[in-house]
C-alpha positions in Angstrom: 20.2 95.2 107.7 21.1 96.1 111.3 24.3 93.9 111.1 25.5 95.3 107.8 25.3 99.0 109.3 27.2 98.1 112.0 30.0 96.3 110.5 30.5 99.3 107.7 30.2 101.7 111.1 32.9 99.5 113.2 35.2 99.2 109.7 35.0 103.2 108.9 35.8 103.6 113.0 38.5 101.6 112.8 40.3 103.1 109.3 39.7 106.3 111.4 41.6 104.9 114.1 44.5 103.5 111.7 44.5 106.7 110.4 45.1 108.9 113.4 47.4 106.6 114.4 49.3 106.8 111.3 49.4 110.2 111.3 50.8 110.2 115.0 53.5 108.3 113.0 54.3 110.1 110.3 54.7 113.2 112.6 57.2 111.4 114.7 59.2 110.4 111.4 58.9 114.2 110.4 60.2 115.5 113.9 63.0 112.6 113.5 64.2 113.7 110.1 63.8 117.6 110.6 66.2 117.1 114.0 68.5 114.7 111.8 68.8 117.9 109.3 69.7 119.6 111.7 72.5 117.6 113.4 73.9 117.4 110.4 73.9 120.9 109.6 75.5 121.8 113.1 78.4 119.5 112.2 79.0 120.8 108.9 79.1 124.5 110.4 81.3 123.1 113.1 83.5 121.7 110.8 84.3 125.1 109.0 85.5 125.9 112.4 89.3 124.8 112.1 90.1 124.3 115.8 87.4 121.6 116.2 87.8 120.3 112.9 91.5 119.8 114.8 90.2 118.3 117.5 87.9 116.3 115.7 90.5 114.4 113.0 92.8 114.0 116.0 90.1 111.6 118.0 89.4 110.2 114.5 93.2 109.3 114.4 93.7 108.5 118.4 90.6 105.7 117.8 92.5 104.2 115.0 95.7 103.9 116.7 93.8 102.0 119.4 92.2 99.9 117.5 95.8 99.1 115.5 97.2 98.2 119.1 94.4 95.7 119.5 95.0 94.0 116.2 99.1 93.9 117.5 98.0 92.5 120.8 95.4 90.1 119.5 98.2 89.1 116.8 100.7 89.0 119.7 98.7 86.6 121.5 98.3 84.2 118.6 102.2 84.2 118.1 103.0 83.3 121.8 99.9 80.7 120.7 101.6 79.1 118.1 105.0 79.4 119.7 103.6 77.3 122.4 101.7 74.9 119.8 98.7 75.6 120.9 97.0 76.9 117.7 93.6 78.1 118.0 91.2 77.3 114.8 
């Protein structure tokens, strides 16, 4: 009978343990979304703001203009490539 108490004492011990543990997750999560929420709101207020709504859309457009002038120089490079017949698969 000794055995059977023991086992139902280690099993509720352990749930207790998943369950704390749990719990130490779900706060983390919580604290994770609430600061997320908050982030976001920031940015939004931020963005009423026109001067760094400016500033913003104009790093927006500088990153896409370098990126363009990598797809030029990669498509550059396969030109001079093929030009040379050396034709990369």
């Amino acid at each position: 009978m000794g055995n059977i108490k023991n086992f139902f004492k280690n099993a509720f011990n352990d749930m207790k343990e998943s369950a704390k543990a749990q719990h130490e997750v779900d706060k983390a999560n919580f604290q994770a979304a609430k600061a997320e929420a908050k982030a976001n709101w920031e940015e939004a207020k931020a963005m009423s703001n026109p001067q760094f709504f400016k500033i913003s859309q104009q790093k927006k457009h500088d990153e896409m203009i370098t990126e363009a002038n990598d797809r030029i120089a990669a498509a550059q490079e396969r030109i001079d490539n093929a030009k040379k017949g050396e034709i990369n698969e």
